[in-house]
KEMIBA-866889 format. One record per atom (N, C-alpha, C): residue number from 0; x, y, z; atom name. Coordinates in nm, 3 decimals, padded with zeros to 5 digits. Example, Ala and Ser with C-alpha at 12.3 -4.5 7.8 and 13.67 -1.06 7.14 Angstrom:
2
nr=0 x=01.319 y=-00.569 z=00.780 atom=N
nr=0 x=01.230 y=-00.450 z=00.780 atom=CA
nr=0 x=01.320 y=-00.330 z=00.780 atom=C
nr=1 x=01.285 y=-00.225 z=00.708 atom=N
nr=1 x=01.367 y=-00.106 z=00.714 atom=CA
nr=1 x=01.290 y=00.003 z=00.787 atom=C
This chain:
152
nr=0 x=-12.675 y=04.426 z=09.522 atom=N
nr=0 x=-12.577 y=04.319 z=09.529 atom=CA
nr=0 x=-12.624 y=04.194 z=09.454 atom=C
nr=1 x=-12.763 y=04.167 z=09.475 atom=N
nr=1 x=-12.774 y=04.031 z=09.412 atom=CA
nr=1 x=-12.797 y=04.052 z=09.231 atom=C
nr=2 x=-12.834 y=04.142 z=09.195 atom=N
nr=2 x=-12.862 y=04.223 z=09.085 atom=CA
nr=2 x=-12.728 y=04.220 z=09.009 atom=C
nr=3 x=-12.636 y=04.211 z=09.084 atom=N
nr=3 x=-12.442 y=04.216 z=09.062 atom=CA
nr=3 x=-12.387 y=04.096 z=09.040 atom=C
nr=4 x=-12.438 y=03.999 z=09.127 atom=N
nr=4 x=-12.414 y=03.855 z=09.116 atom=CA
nr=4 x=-12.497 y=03.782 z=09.001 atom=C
nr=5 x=-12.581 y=03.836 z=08.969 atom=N
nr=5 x=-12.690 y=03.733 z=08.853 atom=CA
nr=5 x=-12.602 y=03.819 z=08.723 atom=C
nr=6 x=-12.561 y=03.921 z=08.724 atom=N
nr=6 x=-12.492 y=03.968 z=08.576 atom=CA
nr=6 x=-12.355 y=03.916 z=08.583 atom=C
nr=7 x=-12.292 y=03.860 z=08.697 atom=N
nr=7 x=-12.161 y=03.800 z=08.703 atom=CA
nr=7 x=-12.206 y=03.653 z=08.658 atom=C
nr=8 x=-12.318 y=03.591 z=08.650 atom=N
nr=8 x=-12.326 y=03.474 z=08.658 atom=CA
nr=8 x=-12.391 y=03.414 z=08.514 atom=C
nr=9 x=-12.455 y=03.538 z=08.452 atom=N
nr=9 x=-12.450 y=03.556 z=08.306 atom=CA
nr=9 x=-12.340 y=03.529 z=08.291 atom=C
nr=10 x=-12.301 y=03.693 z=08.283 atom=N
nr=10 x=-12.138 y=03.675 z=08.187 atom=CA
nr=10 x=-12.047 y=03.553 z=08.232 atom=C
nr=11 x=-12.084 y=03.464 z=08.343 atom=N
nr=11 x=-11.949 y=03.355 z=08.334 atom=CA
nr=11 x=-12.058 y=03.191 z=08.217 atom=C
nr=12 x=-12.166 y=03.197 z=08.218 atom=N
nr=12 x=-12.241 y=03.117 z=08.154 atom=CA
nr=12 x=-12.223 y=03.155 z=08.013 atom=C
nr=13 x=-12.228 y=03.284 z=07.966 atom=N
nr=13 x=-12.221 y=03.330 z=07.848 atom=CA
nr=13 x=-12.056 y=03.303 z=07.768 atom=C
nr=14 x=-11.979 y=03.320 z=07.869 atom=N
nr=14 x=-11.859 y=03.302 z=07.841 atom=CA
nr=14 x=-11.776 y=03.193 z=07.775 atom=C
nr=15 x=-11.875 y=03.108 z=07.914 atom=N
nr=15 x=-11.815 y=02.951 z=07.864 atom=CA
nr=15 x=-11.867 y=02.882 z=07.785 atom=C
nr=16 x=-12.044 y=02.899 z=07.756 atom=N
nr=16 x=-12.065 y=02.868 z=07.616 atom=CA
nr=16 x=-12.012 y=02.931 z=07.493 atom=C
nr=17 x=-11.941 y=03.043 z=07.519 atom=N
nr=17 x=-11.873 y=03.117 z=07.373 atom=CA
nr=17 x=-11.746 y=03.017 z=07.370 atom=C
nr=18 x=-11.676 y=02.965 z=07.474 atom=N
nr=18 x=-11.599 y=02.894 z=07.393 atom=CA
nr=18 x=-11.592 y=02.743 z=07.379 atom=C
nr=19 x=-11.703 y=02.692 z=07.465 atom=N
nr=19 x=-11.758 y=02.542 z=07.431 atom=CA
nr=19 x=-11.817 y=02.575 z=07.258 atom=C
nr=20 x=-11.832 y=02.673 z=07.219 atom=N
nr=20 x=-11.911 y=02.673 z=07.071 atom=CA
nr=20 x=-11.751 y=02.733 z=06.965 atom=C
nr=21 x=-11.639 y=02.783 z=07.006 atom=N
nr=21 x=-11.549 y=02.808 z=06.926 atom=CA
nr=21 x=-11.475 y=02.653 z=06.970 atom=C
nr=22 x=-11.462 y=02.612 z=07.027 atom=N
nr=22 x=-11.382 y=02.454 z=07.057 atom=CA
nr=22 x=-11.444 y=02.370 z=06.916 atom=C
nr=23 x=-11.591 y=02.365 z=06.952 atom=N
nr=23 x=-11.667 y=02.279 z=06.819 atom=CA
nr=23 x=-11.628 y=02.300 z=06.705 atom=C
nr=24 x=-11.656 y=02.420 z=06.695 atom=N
nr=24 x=-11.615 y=02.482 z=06.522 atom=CA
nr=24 x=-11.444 y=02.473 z=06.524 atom=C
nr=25 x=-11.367 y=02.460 z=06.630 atom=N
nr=25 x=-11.217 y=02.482 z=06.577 atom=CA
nr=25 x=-11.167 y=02.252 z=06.543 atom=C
nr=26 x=-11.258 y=02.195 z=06.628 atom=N
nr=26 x=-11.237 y=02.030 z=06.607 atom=CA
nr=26 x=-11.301 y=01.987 z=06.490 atom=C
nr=27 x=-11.477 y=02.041 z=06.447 atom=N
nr=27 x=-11.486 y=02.045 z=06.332 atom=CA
nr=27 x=-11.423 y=02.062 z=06.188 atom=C
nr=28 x=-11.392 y=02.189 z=06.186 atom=N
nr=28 x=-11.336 y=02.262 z=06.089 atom=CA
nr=28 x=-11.182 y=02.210 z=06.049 atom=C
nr=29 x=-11.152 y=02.089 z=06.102 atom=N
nr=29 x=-11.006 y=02.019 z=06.093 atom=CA
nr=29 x=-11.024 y=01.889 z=06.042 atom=C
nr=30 x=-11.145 y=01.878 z=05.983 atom=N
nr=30 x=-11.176 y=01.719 z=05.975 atom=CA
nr=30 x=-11.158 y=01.658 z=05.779 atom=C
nr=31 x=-11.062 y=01.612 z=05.726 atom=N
nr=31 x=-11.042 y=01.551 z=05.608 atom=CA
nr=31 x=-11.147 y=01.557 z=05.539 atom=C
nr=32 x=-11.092 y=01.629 z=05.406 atom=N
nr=32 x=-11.212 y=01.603 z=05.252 atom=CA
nr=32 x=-11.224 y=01.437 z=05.223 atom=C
nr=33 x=-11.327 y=01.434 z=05.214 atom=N
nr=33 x=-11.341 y=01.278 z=05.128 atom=CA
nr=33 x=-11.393 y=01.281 z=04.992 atom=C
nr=34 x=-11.352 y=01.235 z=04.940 atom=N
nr=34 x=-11.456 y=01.247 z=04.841 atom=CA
nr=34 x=-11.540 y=01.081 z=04.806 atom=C
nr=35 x=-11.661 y=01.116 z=04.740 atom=N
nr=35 x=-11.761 y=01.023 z=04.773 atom=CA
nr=35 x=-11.852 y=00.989 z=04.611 atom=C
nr=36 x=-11.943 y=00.913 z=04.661 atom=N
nr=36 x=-11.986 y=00.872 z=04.506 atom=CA
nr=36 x=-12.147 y=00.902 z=04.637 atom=C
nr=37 x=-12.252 y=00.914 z=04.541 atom=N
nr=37 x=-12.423 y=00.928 z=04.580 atom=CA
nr=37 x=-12.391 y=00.704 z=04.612 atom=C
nr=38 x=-12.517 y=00.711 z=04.745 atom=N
nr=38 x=-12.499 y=00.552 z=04.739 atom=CA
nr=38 x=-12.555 y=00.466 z=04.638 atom=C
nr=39 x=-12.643 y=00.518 z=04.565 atom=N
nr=39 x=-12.763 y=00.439 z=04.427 atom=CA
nr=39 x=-12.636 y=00.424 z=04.346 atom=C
nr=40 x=-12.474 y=00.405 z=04.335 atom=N
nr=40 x=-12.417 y=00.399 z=04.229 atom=CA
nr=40 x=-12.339 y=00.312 z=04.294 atom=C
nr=41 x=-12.297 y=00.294 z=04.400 atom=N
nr=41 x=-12.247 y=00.199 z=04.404 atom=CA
nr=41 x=-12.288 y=00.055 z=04.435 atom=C
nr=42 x=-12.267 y=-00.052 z=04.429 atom=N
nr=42 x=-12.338 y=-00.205 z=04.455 atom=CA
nr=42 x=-12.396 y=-00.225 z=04.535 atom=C
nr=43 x=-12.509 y=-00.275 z=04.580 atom=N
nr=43 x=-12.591 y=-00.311 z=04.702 atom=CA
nr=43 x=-12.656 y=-00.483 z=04.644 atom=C
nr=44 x=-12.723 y=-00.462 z=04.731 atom=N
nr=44 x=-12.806 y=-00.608 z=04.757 atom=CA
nr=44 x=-12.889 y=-00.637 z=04.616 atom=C
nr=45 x=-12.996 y=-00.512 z=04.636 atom=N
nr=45 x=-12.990 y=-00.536 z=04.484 atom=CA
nr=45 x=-12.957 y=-00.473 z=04.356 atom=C
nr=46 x=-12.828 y=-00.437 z=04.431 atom=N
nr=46 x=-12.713 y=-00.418 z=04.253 atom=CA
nr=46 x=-12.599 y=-00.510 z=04.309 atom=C
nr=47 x=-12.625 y=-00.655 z=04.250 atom=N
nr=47 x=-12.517 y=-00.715 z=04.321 atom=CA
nr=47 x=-12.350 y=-00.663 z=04.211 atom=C
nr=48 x=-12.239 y=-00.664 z=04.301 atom=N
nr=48 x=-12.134 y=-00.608 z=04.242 atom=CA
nr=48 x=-12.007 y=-00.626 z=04.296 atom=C
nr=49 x=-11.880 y=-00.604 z=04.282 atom=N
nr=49 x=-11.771 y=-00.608 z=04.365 atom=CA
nr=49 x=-11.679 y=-00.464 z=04.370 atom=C
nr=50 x=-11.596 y=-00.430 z=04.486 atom=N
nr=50 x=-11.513 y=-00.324 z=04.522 atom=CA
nr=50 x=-11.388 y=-00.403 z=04.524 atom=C
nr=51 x=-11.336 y=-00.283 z=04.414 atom=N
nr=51 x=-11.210 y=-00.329 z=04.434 atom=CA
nr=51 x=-11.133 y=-00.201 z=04.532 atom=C
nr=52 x=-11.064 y=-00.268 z=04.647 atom=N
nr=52 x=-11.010 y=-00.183 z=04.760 atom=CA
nr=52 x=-10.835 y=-00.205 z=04.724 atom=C
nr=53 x=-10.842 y=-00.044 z=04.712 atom=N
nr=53 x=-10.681 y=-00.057 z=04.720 atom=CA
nr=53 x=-10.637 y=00.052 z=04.824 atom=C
nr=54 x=-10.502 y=00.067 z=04.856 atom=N
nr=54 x=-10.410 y=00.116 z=04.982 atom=CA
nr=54 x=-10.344 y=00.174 z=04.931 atom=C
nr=55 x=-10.270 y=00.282 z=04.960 atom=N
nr=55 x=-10.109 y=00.379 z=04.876 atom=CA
nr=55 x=-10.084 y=00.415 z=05.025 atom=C
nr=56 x=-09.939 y=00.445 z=05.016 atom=N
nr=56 x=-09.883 y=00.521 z=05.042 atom=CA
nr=56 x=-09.867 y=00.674 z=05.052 atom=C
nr=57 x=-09.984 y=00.736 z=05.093 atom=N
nr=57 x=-10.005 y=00.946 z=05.070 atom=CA
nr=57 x=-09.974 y=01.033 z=05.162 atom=C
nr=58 x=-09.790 y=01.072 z=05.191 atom=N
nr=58 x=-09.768 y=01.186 z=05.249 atom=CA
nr=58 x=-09.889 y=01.296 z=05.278 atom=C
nr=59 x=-09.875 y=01.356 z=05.354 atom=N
nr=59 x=-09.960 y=01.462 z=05.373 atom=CA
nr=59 x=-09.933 y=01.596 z=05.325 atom=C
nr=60 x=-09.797 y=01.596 z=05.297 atom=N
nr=60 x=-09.738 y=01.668 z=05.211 atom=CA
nr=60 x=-09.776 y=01.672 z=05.070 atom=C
nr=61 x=-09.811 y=01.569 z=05.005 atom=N
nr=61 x=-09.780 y=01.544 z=04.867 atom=CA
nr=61 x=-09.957 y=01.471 z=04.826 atom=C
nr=62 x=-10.023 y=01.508 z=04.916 atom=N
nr=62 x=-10.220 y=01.470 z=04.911 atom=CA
nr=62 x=-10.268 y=01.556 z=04.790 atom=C
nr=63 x=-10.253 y=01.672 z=04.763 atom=N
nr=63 x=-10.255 y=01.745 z=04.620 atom=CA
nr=63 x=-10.245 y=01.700 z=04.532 atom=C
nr=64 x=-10.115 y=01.615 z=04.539 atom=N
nr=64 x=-10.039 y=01.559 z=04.414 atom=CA
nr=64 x=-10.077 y=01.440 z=04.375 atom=C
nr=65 x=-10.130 y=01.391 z=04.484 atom=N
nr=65 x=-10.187 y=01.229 z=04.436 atom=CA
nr=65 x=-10.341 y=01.302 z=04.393 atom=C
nr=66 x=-10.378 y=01.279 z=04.448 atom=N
nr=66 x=-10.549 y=01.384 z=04.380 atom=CA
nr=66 x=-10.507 y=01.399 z=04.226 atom=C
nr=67 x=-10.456 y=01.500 z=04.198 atom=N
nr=67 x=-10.443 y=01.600 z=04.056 atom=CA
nr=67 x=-10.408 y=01.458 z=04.001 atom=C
nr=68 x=-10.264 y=01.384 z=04.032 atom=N
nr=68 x=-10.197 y=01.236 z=03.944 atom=CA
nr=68 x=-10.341 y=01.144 z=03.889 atom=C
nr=69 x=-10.470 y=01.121 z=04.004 atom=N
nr=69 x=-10.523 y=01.028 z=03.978 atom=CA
nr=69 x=-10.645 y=01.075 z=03.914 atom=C
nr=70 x=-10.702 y=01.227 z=03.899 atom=N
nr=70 x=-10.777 y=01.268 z=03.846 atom=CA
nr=70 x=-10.741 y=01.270 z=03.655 atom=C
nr=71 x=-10.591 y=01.284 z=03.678 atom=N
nr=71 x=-10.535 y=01.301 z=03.538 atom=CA
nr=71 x=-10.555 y=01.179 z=03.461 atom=C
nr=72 x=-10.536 y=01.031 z=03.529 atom=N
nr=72 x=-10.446 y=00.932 z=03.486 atom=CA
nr=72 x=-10.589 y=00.853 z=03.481 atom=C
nr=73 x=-10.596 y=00.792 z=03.582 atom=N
nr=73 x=-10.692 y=00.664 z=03.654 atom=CA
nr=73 x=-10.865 y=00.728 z=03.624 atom=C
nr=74 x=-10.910 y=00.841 z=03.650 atom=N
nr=74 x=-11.013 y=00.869 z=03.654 atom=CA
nr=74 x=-11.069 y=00.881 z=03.493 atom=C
nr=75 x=-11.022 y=00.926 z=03.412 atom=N
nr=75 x=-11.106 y=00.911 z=03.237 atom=CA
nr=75 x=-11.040 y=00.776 z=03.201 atom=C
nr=76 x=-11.009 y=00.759 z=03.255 atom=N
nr=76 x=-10.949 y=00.564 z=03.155 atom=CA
nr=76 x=-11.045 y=00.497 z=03.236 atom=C
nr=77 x=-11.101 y=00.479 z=03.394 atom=N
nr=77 x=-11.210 y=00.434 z=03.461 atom=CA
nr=77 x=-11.336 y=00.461 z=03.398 atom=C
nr=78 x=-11.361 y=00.544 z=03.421 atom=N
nr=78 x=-11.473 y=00.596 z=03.299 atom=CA
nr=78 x=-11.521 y=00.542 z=03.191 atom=C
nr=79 x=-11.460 y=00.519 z=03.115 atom=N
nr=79 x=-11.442 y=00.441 z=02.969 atom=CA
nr=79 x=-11.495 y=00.253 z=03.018 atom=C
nr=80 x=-11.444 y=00.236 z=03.104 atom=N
nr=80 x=-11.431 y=00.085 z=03.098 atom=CA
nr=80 x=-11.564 y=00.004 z=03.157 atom=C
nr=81 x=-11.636 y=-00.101 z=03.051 atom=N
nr=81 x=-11.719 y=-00.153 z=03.069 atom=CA
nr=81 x=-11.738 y=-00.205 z=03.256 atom=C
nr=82 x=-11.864 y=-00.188 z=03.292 atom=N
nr=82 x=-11.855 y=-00.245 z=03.401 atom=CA
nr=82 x=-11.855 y=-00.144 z=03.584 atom=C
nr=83 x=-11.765 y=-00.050 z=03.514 atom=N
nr=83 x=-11.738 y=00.032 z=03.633 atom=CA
nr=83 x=-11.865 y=00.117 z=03.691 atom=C
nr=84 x=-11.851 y=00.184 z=03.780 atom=N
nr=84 x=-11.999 y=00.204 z=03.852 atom=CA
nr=84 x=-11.913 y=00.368 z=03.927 atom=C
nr=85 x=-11.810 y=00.367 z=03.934 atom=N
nr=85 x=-11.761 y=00.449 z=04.039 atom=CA
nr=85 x=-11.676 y=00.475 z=04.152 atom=C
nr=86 x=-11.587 y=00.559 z=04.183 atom=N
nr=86 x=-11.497 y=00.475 z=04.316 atom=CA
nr=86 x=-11.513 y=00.627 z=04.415 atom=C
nr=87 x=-11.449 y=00.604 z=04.563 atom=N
nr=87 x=-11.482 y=00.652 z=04.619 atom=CA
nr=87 x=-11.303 y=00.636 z=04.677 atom=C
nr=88 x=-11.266 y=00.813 z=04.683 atom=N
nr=88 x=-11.123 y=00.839 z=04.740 atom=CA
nr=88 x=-11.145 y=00.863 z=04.905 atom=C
nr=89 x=-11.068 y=00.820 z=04.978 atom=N
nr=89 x=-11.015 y=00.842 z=05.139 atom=CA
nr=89 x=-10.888 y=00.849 z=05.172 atom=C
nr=90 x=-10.832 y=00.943 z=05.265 atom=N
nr=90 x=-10.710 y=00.999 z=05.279 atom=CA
nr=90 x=-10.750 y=00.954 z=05.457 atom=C
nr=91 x=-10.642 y=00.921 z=05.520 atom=N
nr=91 x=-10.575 y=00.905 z=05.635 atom=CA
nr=91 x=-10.520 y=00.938 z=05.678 atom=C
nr=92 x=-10.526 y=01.075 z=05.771 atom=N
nr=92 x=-10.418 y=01.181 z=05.798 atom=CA
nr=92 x=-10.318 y=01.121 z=05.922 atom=C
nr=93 x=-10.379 y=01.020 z=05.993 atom=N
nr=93 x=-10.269 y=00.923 z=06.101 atom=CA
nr=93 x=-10.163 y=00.832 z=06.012 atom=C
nr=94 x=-10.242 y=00.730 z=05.923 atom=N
nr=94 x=-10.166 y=00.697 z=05.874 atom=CA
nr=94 x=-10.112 y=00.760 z=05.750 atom=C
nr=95 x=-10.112 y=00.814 z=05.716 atom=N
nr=95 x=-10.059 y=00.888 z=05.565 atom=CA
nr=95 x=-10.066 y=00.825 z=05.442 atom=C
nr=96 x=-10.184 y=00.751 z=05.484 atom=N
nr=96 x=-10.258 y=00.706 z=05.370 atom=CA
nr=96 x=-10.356 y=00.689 z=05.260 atom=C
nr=97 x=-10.413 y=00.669 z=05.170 atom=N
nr=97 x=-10.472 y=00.673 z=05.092 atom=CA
nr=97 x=-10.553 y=00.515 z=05.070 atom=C
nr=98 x=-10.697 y=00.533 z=05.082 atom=N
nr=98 x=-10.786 y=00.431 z=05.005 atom=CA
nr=98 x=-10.909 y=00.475 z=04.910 atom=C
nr=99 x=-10.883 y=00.374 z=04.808 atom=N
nr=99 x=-10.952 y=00.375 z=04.720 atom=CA
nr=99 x=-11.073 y=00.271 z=04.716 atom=C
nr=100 x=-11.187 y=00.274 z=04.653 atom=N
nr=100 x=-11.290 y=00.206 z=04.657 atom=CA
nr=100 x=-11.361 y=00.210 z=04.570 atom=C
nr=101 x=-11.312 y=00.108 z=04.445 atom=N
nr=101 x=-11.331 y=00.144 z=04.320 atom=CA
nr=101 x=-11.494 y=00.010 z=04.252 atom=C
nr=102 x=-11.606 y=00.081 z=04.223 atom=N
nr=102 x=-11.697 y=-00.044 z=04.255 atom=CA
nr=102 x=-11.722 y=-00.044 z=04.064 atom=C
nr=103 x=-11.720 y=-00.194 z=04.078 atom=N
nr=103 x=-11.769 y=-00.258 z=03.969 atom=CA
nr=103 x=-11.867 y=-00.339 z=03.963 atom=C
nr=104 x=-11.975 y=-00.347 z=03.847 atom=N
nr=104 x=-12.099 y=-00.424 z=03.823 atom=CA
nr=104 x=-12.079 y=-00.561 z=03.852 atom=C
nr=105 x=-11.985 y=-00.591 z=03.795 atom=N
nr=105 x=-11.908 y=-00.784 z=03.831 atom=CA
nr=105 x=-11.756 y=-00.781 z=03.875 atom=C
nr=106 x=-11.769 y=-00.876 z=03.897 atom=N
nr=106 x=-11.584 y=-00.912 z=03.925 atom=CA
nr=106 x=-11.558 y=-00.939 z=03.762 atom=C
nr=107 x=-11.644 y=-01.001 z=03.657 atom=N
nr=107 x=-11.570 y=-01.057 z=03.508 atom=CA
nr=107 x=-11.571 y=-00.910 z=03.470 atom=C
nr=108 x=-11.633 y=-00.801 z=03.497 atom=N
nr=108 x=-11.600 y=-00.678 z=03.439 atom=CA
nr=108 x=-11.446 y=-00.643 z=03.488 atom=C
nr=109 x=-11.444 y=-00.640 z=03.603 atom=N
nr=109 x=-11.347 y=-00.580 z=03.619 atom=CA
nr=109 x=-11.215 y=-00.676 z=03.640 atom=C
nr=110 x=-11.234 y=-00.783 z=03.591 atom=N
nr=110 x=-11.066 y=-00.875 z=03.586 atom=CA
nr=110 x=-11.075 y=-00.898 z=03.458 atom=C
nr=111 x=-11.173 y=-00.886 z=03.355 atom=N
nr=111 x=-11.167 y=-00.879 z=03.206 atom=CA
nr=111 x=-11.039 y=-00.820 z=03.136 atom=C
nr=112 x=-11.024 y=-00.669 z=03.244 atom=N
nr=112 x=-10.906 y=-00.591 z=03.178 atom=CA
nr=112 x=-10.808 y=-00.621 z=03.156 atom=C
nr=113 x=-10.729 y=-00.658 z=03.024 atom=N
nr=113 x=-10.587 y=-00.679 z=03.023 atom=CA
nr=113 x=-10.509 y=-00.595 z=03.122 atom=C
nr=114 x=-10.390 y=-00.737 z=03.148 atom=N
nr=114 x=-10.311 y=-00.638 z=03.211 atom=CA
nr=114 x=-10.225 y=-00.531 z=03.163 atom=C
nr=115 x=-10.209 y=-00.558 z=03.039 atom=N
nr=115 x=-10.108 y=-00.425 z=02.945 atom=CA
nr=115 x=-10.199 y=-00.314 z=02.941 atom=C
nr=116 x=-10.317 y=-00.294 z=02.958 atom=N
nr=116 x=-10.398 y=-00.180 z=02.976 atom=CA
nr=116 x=-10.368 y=-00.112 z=03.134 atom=C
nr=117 x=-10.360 y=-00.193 z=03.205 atom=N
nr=117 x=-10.368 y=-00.153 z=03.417 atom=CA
nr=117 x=-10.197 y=-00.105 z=03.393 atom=C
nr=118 x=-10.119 y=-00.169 z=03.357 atom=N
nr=118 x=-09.975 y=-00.105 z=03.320 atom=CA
nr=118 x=-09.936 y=00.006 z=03.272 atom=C
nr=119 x=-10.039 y=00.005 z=03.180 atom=N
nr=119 x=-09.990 y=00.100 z=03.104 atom=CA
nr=119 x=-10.042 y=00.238 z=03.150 atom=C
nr=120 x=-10.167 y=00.260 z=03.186 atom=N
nr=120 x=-10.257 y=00.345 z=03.238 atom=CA
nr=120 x=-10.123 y=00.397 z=03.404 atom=C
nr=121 x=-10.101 y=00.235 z=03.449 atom=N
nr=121 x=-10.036 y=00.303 z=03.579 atom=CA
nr=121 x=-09.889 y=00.372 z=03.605 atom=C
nr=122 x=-09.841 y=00.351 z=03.486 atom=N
nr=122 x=-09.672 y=00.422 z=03.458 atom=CA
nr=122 x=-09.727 y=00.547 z=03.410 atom=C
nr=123 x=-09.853 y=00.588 z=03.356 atom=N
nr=123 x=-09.875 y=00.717 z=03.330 atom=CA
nr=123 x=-09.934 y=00.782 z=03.469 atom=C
nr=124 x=-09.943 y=00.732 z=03.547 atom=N
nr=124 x=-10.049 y=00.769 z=03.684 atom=CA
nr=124 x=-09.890 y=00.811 z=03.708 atom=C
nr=125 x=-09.789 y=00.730 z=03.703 atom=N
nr=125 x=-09.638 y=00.764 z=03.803 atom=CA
nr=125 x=-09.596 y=00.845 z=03.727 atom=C
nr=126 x=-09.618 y=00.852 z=03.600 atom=N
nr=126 x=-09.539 y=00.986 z=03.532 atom=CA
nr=126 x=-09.590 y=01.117 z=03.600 atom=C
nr=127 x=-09.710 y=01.088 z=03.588 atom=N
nr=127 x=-09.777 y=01.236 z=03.674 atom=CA
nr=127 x=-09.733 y=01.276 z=03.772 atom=C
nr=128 x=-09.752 y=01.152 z=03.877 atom=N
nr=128 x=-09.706 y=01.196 z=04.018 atom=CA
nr=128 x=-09.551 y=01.205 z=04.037 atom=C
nr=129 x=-09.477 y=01.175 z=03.943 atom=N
nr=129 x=-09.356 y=01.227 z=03.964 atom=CA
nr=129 x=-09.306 y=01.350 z=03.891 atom=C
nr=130 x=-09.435 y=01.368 z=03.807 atom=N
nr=130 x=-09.392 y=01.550 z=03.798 atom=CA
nr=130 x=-09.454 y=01.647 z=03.848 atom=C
nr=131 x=-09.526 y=01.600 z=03.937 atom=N
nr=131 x=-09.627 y=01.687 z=04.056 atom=CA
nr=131 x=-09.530 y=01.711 z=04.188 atom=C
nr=132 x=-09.412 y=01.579 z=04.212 atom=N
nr=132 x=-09.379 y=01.575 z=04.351 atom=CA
nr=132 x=-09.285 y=01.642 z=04.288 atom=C
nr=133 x=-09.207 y=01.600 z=04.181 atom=N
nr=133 x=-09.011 y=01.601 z=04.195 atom=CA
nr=133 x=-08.999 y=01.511 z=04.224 atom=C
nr=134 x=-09.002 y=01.421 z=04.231 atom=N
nr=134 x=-08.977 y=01.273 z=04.271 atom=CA
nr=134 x=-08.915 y=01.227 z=04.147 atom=C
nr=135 x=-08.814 y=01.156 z=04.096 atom=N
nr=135 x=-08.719 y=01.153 z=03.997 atom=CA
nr=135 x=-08.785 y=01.051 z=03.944 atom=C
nr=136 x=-08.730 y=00.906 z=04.033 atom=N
nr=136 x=-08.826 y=00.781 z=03.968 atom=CA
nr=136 x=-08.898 y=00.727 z=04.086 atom=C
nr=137 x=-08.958 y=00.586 z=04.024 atom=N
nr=137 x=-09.033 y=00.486 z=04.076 atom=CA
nr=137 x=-09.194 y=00.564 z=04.109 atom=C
nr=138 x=-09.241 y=00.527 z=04.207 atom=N
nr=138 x=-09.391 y=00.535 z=04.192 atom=CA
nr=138 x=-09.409 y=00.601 z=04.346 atom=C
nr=139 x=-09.439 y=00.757 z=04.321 atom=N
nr=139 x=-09.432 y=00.810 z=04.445 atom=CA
nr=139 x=-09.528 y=00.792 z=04.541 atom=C
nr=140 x=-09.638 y=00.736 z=04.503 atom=N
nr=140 x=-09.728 y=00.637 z=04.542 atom=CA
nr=140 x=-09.774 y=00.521 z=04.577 atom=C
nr=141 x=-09.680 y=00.443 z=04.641 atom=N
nr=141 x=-09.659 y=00.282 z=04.617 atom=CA
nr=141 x=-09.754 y=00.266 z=04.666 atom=C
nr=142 x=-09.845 y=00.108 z=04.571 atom=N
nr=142 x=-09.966 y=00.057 z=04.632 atom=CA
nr=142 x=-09.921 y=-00.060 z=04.756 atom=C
nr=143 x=-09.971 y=-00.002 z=04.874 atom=N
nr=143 x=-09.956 y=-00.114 z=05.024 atom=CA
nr=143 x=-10.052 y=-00.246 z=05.072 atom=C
nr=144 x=-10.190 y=-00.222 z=04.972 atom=N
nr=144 x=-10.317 y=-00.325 z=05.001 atom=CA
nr=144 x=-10.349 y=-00.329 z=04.859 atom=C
nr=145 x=-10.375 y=-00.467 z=04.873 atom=N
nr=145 x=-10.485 y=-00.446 z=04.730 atom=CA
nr=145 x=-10.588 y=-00.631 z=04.759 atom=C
nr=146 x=-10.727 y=-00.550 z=04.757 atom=N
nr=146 x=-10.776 y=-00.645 z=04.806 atom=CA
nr=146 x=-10.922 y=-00.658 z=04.731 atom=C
nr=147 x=-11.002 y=-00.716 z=04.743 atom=N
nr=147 x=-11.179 y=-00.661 z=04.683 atom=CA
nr=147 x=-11.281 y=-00.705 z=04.798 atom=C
nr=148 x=-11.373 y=-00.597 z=04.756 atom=N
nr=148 x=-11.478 y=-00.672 z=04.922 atom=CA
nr=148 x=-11.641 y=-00.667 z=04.812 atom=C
nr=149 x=-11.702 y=-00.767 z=04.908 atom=N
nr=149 x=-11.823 y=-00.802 z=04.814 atom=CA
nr=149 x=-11.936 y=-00.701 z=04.927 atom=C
nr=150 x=-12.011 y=-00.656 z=04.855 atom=N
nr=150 x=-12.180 y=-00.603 z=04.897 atom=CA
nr=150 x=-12.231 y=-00.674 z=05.010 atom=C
nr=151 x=-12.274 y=-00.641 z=05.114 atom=N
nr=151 x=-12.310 y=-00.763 z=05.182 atom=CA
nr=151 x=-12.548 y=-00.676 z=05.211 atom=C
């Protein structure tokens, strides 16, 4: 009998750690891609620098489409431009949003840029994303924040 009770008392210990360990892996395994930059690239204390923080608007539906739009558009024209260091994408699956965290060596680097360059670069970002969504016109992406934060 007691020989009966210690294998009942396994299998109920064994049990419930099998699914305290499938719970983990099922809350884990649900958790948002980020994508990220290594930290030596972006500004610190001593790389003094500024972030420029911006906000969109990103269905959860349509998170593909902004990705592919800004890899197409924003990401090799960033590249190119004196100053830049790197940015860092975040998606918000509560709010259905999107932030960006785009770091530059100075603020004169990065307000240097004409604005007919940021225009022009960004009607091609909306051309994209409106032939990624179907979205006919305007900017299926509307920017909601746009702000800069310094290194501290």
């Amino acid at each position: 009998m007691i020989k009966n009770n210690s294998k009942t008392l396994f299998t109920k210990i064994i049990n419930t750690f099998s699914i305290l360990w499938i719970l983990i892996i099922v809350i884990f395994s649900n958790t948002p891609n980020v994508f990220s930059l290594p930290n030596n690239s972006l500004p610190s204390s001593s790389n003094p620098g500024i972030i420029e923080h911006l906000k969109l608007n990103v269905p959860s539906s349509q998170r593909d489409e902004w990705i592919y739009s800004e890899k197409q558009s924003w990401e090799p024209w960033l590249n190119e431009k004196k100053g830049f260091l790197g940015r860092q994408l975040f998606w918000d699956k509560e709010k259905q949003e999107a932030t960006l965290l785009i770091s530059w060596a100075s603020r004169s680097d990065w307000k240097s840029i004409p604005n007919e360059e940021i225009d022009f670069i960004q009607k091609r970002f909306e051309e994209i994303a409106r032939l990624q969504t179907g979205i006919k016109e305007g900017n299926p992406f509307p920017l909601v924040y746009e702000g800069e934060l310094i290194p501290q």
